[in-house]
TITI-395908 format. One record per residue (C-alpha): residue number from 1; residue in one letter; y, z, x. Coordinates in Angstrom, 2 decimals. Example, Ala and Ser with C-alpha at 12.3 -4.5 7.8 and 13.67 -1.06 7.14 Angstrom:
2
[1; "A"; [-4.50; 7.80; 12.30]]
[2; "S"; [-1.06; 7.14; 13.67]]
***
This chain:
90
[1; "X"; [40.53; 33.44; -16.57]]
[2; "X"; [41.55; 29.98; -15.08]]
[3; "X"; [39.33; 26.47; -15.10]]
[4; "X"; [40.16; 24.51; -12.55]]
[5; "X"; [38.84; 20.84; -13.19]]
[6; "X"; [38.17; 18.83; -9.97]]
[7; "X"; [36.83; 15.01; -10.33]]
[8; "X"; [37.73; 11.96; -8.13]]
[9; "X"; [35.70; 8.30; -8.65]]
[10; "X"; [32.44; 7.76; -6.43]]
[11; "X"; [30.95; 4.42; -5.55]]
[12; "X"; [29.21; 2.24; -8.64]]
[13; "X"; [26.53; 2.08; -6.47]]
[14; "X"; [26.27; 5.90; -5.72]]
[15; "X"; [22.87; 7.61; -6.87]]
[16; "X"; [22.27; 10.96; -8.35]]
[17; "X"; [19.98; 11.89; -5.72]]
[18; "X"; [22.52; 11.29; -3.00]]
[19; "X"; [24.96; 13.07; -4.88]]
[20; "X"; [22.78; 16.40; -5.70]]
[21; "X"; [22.47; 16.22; -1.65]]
[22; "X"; [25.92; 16.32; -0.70]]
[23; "X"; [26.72; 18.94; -3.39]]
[24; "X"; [23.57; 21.09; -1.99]]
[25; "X"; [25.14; 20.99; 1.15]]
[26; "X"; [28.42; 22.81; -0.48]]
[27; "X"; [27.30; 25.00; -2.75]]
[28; "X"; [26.88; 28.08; -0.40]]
[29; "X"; [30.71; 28.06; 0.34]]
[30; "X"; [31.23; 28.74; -2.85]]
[31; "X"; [29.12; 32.17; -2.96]]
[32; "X"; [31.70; 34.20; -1.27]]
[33; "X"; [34.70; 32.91; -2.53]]
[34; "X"; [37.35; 35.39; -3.68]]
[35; "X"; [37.95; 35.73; -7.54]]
[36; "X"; [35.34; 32.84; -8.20]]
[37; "X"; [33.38; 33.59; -11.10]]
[38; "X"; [31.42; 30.30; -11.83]]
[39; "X"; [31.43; 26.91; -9.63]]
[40; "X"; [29.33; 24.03; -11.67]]
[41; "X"; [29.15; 20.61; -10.21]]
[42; "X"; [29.62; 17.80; -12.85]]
[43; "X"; [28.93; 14.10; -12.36]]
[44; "X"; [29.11; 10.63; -14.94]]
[45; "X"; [26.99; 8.16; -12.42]]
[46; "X"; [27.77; 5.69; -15.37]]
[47; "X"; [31.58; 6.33; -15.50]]
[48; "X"; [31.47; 6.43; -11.71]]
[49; "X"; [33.26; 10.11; -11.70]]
[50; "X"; [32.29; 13.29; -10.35]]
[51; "X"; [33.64; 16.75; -9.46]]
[52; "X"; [33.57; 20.37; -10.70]]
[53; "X"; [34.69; 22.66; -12.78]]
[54; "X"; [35.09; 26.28; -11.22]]
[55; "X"; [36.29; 29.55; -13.40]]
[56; "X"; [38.60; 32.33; -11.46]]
[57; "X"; [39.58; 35.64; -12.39]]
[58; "X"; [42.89; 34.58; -11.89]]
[59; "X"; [45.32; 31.69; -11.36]]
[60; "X"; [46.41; 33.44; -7.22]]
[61; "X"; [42.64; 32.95; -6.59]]
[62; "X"; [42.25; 29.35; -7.48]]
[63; "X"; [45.93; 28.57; -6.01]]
[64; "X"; [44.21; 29.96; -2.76]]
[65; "X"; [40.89; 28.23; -2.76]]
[66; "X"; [42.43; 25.04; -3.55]]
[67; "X"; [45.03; 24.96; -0.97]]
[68; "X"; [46.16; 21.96; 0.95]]
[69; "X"; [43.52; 22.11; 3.79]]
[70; "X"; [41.04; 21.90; 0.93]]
[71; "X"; [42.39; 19.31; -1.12]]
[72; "X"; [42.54; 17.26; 2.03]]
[73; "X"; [39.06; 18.26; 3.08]]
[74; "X"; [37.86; 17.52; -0.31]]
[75; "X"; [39.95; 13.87; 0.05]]
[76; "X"; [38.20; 13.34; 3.33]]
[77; "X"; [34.46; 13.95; 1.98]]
[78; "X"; [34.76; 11.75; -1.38]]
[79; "X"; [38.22; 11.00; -2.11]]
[80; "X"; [41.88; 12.29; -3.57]]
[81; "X"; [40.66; 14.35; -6.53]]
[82; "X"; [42.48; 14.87; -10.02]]
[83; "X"; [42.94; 18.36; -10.11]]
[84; "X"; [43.75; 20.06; -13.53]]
[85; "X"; [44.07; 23.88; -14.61]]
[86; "X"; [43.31; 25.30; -17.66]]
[87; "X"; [43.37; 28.58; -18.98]]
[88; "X"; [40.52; 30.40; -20.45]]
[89; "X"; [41.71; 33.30; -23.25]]
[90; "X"; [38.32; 33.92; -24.35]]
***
């Protein structure tokens, strides 16, 4: 399995509520994606950081979600995230 970590800074002024909204509005385009096993959205209002962490099958089906059009897509709707992969061996 892969973990792909996905965070990018939000406002100071951002509020949780907000947030939750704009990640409600995502979440169903996650249900159907290919090789997806688990999509969790993660946020540290005090930090200022939020993201996701999302758990593939395998590394060709996170390469293929997170392609360019959605990096920029994601860039466009918060901002230029930090994108890290991990492996999973158990």
């Amino acid at each position: 399995m892969i973990m792909v970590s996905l965070t990018f800074q939000i406002p100071k002024e951002q509020d949780l509520k907000a947030l939750r909204g704009k990640f409600e509005e995502t979440a169903p385009m996650y249900q159907n994606t290919g090789g997806l096993i688990r999509k969790n959205y993660i946020c540290g209002i005090d930090k200022s950081i939020s993201g996701g962490i999302c758990c593939f099958e395998k590394k060709e089906h996170a390469d293929s979600w997170f392609d360019r059009e959605r990096i920029e897509w994601l860039t466009n709707r918060y901002l230029n995230p930090n994108t890290e992969y991990f492996d999973s061996p158990v």
